[in-house]
C-alpha positions as CSV (number, residue, x, y, z in Angstrom):
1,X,131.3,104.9,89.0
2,X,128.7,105.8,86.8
3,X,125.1,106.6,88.7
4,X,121.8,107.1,87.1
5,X,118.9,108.8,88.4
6,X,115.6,107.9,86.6
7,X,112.5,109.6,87.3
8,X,109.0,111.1,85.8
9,X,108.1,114.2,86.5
10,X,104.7,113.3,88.6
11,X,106.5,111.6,91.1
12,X,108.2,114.3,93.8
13,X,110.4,112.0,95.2
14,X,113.2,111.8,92.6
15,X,114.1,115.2,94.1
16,X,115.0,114.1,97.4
17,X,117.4,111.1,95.9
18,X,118.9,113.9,93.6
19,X,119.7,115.6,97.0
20,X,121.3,112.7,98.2
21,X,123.4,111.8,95.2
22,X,124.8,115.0,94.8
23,X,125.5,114.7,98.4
24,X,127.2,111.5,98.1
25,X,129.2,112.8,94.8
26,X,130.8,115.4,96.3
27,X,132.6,113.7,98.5
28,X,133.1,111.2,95.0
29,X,135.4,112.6,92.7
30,X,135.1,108.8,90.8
31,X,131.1,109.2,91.0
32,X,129.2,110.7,88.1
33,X,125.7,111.4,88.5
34,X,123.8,111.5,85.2
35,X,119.4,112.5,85.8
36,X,117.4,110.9,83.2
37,X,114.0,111.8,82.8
38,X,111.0,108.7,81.6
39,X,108.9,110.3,79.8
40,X,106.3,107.4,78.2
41,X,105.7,104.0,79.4
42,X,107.1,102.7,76.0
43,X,110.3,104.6,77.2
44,X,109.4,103.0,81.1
45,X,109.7,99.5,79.5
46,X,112.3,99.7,77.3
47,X,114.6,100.9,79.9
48,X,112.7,98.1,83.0
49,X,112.0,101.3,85.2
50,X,110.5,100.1,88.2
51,X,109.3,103.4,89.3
52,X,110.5,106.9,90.4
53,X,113.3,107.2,91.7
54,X,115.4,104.2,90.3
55,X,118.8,104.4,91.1
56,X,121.4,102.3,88.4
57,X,124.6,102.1,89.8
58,X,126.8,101.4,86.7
59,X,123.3,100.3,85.0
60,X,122.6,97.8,87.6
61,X,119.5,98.6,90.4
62,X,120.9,97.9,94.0
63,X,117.4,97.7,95.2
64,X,115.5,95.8,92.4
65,X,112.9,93.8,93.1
66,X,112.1,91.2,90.7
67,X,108.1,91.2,91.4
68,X,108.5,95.1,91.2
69,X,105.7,96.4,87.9
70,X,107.4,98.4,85.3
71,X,105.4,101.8,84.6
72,X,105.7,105.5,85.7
73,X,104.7,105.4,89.2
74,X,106.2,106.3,92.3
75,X,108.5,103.6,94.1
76,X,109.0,102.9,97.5
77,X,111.9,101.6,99.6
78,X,112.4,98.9,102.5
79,X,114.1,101.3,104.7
80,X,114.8,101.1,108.6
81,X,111.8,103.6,109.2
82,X,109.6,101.5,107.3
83,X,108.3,101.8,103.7
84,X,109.5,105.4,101.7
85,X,110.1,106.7,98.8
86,X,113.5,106.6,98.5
87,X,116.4,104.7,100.4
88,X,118.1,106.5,103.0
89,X,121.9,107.9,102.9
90,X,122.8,104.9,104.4
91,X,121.5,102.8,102.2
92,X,122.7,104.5,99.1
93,X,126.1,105.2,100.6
94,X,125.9,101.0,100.9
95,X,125.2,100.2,98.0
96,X,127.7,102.3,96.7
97,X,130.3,100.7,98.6
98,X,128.9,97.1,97.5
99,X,129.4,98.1,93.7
């Protein structure tokens, strides 16, 4: 499985879902994790990122929501402690699974 990680710079929390990733991908040997930095809303648009951290699993967004803006802001994440800004192990280890 191929796994994306797109993120801007200004938005810390990519960082933590890098973490979790690699995490994840260690225990993966069929998991690559590939970082792509967005650099310009042109960029944002062309590629629908709905903010930082967007996870694609094999180009597809588990966690898409289709009212979600496109643009280089941070995103944030239904998770069981409430609203963050990025989805838990659980949820990534999931939606892994659900691929």
């Amino acid at each position: 499985m191929d796994i994306t990680l797109l993120y801007f710079d200004g938005c810390p929390n990519w960082k933590i879902a890098d973490q979790r990733l690699t995490e994840i991908a260690a225990r993966r040997p069929d998991i690559t994790v590939t970082r792509r930095r967005v650099e310009t809303l042109e960029e944002a648009e062309r590629v629908g990122f709905r903010g930082s951290p967007s996870v694609l699993l094999d180009g597809v967004d588990p966690f898409a929501d289709g009212g979600a803006g496109i643009g280089l802001a941070c995103r944030l994440y239904a998770t069981p402690g409430g609203p963050a800004g990025v989805p838990t192990l659980d949820q990534l280890r999931a939606a892994i699974c659900d691929a």
